[in-house]
Structures are given as structure tokens and as C-alpha cells.
C-alpha positions in Angstrom: 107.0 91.9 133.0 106.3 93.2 129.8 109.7 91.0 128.4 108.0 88.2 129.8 104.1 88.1 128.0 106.1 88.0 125.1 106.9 84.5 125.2 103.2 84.1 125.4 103.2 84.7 121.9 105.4 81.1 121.2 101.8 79.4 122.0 99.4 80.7 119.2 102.3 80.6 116.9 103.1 77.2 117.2 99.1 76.1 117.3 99.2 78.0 113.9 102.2 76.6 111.8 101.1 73.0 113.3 97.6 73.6 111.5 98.9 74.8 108.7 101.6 71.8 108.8 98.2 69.1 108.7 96.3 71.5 106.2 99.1 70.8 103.5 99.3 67.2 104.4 96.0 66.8 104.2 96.1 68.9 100.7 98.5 66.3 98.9 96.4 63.4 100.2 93.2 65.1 98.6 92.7 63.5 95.0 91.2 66.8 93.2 93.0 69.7 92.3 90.8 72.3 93.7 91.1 70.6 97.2 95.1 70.5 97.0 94.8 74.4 95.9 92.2 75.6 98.8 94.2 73.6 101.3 97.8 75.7 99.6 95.3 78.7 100.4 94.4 78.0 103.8 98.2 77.0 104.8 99.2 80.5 103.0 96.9 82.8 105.6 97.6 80.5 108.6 101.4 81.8 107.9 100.1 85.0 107.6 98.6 85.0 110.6 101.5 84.1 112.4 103.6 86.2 111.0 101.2 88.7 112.3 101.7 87.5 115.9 105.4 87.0 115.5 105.4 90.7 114.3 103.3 92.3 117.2 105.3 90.6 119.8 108.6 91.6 118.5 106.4 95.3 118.1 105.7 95.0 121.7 109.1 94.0 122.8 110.1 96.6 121.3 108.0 100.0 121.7 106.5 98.5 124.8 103.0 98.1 125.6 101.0 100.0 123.8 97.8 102.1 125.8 100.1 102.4 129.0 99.8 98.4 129.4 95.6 98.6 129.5 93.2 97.5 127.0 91.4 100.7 125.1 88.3 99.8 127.1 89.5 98.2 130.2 88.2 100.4 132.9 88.1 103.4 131.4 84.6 103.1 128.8 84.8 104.7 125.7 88.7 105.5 125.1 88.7 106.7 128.3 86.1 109.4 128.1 84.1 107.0 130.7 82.6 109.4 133.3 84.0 112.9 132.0 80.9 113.8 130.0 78.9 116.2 131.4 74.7 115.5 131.4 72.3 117.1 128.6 72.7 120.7 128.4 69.6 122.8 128.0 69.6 122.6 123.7 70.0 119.1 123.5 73.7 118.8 123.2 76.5 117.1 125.0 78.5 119.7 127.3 82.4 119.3 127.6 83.9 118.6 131.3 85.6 121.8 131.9 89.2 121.8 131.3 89.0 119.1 128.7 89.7 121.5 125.9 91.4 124.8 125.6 89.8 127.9 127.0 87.7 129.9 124.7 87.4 133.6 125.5 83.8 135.1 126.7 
């Protein structure tokens, strides 16, 4: 499945080099210099950004999903730490849910 949301990635990538395609023909139609040299600008990052993309879904093809397939916060609150704090202890301080961290001797 994972293969598969890959190809997902062909969308934005496209959307991207077709901007940047009309930002560069819409620079050399601009008559001042600066214009022609923000629009060379703009078309520069909008490659950037999807090379980015490009990059992360080959990543993800590769090495998998990253997470176990889940979003950091999907359904499990803050990095998964949603529910497994303990309330207030008595001076104020968080306490740790037992077993969380290695066994300290009394």
C-alpha cells in the first residue's frame, strides 16, 4: 500500500514545476529587471520544493513509512505519551507511569 501513496507524490510535483513553468514566462514578459530576477527567484524555490517532494517519496519508498505508517500526533497526543502521564503528585511535579523508565533501587 505504502508502494502505492507514492505515486501521490506525481500530483504536487507536477502542480509545482507547472507554476514555476508560468512564473519564468511571466518573468521574460516583465519589462524591468528586478521583476525578471524575482520571478528567476521564485521558479528557483518552486524547484526546490519539488525536489523536496521528489526526494521524500523516493525516502519513503525506500525506508518505508516513517512513525509505523501514523502521523506523530494521530491518536496518540503528544508523541505518544497521550494518557500515560500519571496526575500531580503531592510536590507539584509530574509522576512517571510505572514501568516507563528503568527501575531505580529503594
Amino acid at each position: 500500500m505504502s508502494r502505492f501513496a507514492v505515486l501521490f507524490a506525481v500530483v504536487p510535483i507536477t502542480v509545482l514545476l507547472t507554476a514555476s513553468f508560468f512564473v519564468l514566462l511571466g518573468g521574460e514578459k516583465a519589462a524591468s529587471a528586478g521583476l525578471k530576477k524575482f520571478a528567476k527567484v521564485v521558479a528557483i524555490l518552486l524547484w526546490v520544493s519539488a525536489g523536496v517532494v521528489c526526494v521524500g517519496a523516493v525516502s519513503r519508498l525506500c525506508c518505508g513509512p516513517m512513525m509505523g505508517g501514523h502521523p506523530m500526533m494521530m491518536n496518540h497526543g503528544m508523541g505518544g505519551m497521550h494518557g500515560k502521564m500519571c496526575p500531580m503528585g503531592a510536590q507539584g511535579g509530574m509522576k512517571m507511569p510505572e514501568g516507563c523508565c528503568a527501575k531505580t533501587n529503594k
